[in-house]
C-alpha positions in Angstrom: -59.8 -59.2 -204.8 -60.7 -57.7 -201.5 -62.8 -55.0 -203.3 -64.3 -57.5 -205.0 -65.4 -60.0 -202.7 -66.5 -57.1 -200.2 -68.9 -55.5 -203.0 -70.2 -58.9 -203.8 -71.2 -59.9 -200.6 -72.3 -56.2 -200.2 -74.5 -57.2 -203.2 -75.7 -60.4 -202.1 -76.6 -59.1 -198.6 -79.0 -56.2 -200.7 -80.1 -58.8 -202.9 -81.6 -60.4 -199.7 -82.7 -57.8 -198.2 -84.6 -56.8 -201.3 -86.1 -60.4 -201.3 -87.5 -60.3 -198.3 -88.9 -57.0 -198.4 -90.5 -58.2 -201.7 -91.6 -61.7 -199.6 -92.9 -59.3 -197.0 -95.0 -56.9 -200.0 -96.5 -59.8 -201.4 -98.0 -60.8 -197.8 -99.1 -57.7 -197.8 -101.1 -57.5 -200.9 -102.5 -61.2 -200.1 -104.0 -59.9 -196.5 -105.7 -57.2 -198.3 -106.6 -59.3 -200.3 -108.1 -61.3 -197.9 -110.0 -58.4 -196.1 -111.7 -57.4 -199.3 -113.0 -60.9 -199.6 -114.3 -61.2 -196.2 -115.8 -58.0 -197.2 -117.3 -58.8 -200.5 -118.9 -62.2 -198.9 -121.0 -60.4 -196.1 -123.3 -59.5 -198.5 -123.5 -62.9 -199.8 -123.9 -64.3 -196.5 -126.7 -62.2 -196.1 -128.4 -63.1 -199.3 -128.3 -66.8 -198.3 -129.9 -65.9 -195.1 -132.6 -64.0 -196.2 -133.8 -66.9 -198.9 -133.1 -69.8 -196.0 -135.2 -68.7 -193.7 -138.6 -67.8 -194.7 -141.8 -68.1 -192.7 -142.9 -70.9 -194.1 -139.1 -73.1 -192.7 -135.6 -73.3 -193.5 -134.0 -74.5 -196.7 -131.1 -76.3 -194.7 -128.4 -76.7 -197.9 -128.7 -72.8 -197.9 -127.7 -72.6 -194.1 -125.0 -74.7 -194.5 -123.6 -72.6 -197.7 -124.0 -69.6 -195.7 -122.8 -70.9 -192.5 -119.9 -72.6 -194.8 -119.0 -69.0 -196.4 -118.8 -67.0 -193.1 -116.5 -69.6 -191.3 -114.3 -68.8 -194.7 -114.9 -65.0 -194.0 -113.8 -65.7 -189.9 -110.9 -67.6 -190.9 -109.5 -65.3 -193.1 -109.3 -62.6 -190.3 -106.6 -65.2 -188.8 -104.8 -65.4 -192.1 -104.5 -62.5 -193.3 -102.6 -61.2 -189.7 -100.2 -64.3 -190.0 -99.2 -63.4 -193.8 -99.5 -60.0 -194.1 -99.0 -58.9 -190.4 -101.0 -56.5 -187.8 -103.2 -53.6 -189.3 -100.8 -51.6 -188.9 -98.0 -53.2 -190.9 -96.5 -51.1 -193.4 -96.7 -53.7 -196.1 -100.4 -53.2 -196.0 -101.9 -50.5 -198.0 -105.6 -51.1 -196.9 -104.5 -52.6 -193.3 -107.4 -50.0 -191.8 -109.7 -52.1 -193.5 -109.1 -55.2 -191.2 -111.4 -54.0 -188.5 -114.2 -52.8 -190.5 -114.3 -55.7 -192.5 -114.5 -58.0 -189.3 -117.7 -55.3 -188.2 -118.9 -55.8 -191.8 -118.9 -59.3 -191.4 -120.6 -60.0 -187.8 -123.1 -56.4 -187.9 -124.3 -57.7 -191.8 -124.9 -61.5 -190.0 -126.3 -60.6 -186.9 -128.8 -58.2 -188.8 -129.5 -61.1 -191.4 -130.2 -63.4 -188.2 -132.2 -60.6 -186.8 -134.4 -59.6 -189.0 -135.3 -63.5 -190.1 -135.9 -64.5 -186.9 -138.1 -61.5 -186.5 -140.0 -62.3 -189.6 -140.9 -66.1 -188.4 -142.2 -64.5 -185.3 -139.8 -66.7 -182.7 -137.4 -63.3 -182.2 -136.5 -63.8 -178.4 -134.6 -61.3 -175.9 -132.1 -64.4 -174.9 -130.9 -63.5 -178.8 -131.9 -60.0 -179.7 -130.0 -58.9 -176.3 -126.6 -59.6 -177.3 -126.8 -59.1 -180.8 -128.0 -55.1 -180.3 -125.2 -55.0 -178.4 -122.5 -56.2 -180.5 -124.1 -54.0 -183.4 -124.0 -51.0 -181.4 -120.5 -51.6 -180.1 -119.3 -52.4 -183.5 -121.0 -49.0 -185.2 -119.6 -46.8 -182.6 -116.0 -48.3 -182.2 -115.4 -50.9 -184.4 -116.0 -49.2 -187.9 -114.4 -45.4 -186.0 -111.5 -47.3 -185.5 -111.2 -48.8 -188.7 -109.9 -45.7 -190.4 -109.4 -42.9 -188.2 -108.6 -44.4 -184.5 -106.0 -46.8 -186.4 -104.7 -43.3 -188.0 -104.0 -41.7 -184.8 -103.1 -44.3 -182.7 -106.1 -46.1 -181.0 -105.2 -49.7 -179.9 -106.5 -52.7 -180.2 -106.1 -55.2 -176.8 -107.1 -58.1 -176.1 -110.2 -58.0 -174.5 -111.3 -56.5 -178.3 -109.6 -59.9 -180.1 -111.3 -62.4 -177.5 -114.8 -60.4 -178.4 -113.9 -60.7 -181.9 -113.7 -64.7 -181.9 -116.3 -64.9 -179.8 -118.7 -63.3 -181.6 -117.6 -65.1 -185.1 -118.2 -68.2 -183.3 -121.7 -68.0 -181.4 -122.8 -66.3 -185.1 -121.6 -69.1 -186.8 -123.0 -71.6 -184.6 -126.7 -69.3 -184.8 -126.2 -69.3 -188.7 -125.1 -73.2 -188.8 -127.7 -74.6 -186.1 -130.5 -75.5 -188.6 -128.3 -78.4 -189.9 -126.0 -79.0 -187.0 -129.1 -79.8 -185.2 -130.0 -82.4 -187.7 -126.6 -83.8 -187.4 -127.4 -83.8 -183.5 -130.5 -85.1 -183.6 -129.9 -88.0 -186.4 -126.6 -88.7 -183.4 -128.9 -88.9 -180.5 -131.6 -91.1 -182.2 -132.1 -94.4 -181.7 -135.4 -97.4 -182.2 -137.0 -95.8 -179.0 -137.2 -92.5 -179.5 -136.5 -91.6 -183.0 -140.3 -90.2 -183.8 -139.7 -88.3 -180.9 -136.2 -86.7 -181.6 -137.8 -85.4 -184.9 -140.8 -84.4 -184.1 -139.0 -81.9 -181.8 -136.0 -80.5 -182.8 -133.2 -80.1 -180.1 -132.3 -76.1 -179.3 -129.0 -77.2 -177.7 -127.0 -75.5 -181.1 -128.9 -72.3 -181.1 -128.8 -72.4 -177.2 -124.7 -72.6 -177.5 -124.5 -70.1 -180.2 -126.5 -67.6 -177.8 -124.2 -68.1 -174.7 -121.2 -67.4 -176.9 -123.0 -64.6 -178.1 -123.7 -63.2 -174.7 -119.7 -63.8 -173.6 -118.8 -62.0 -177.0 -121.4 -59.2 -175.5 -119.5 -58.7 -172.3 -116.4 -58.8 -173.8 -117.9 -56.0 -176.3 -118.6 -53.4 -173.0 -115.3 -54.6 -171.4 -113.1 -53.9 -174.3 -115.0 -50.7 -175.3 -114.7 -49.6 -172.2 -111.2 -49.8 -171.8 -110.3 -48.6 -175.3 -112.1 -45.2 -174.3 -110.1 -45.0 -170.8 -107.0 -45.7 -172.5 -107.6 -42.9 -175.0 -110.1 -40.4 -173.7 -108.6 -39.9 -170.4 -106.9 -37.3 -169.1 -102.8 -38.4 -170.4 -104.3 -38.1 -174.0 -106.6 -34.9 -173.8 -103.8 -32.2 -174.2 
């Protein structure tokens, strides 16, 4: 009976074990998941962008899908972590692919925004600024990292997660400002000043998304910066 009982609950305990391991798998599989998606919708994003703005104004209902899509794509960079764990978990098989899909995701936008912008003649350095330098941080260590510095050991801290959010939200905002300033604009109106108010559309969106872009800037260099020391210096050259 001993026996018995002791190889049942011998059983019973592997049973579990092999249920969460499987639990643990299948969060796995979803976060991958999840980073191809965010993946897959860049270009989409990018689409949208191109055919809202045009020269001739802005097809709103298209910012707002786009804008609508990449907050999906941002929020599935938190998800994916909580149910499948870090990049490195070992129930990932494409875990590497976390980072460069978050760089997929905010270089594709940015670029979008860029080049629009550019093409309606009202490209200004309080946007371009930034932006050039979260591209070029993200090309030289965002997509490295991705595959080969997550290989051998490069880290990710924190000052590269606050630069992360950062820039997902200031893009967002830039990408959503079209018809969040309407939704400002229509708050702030009133029998006075109505004809005003929409006759002049208020920056105060697209001003917000470029101060969070700047702060996602400097915590670009910062991070950058440190992730080179940390790794480049002279404990990890022999």
């Amino acid at each position: 009976m001993t026996t018995s009982t002791n190889n049942a609950g011998t059983n019973k305990t592997g049973t579990n074990n092999t249920d969460a391991i499987s639990t643990a798998d299948a969060g796995g599989a979803f976060a991958d998941g999840l980073t191809l998606v965010r993946i897959l919708l860049t270009p989409v994003v990018m689409f949208l962008i191109y055919r809202a703005w045009t020269p001739t104004g802005i097809d709103t209902t298209l910012t707002a899908l786009a804008s609508f899509l990449f907050a999906i794509a941002a929020i599935s960079d938190i998800i994916d972590d909580f149910l499948g764990g870090s990049a490195k978990s070992a129930f990932r098989k494409f875990g590497y692919l976390d980072d460069i899909a978050d760089t997929v995701l905010v270089v594709g936008t940015l670029l979008a925004l860029l080049f629009v912008v550019h093409r309606a003649g009202i490209l200004a350095w309080p946007f371009t600024v930034p932006a050039v330098i979260l591209i070029g941080r993200e090309v030289i260590v965002g997509l490295l990292k991705g595959f080969e510095l997550h290989r051998f050991g490069w880290p990710d801290n924190v000052l590269s997660s606050a630069k992360t959010g950062f820039a997902m939200l200031g893009t967002c905002l830039l990408l959503a400002s079209p018809w969040l300033t309407q939704w400002v604009d229509m708050a702030r109106a009133n029998e006075d000043n109505v004809m005003q108010i929409f006759n002049s559309n208020s920056p105060m969106i697209w001003i917000v998304g470029q101060v969070v872009l700047w702060i996602a800037a400097l915590f670009s260099i910062l991070s950058a910066i440190k992730i080179f020391r940390a790794n480049l210096g002279p404990a990890n050259e022999a």
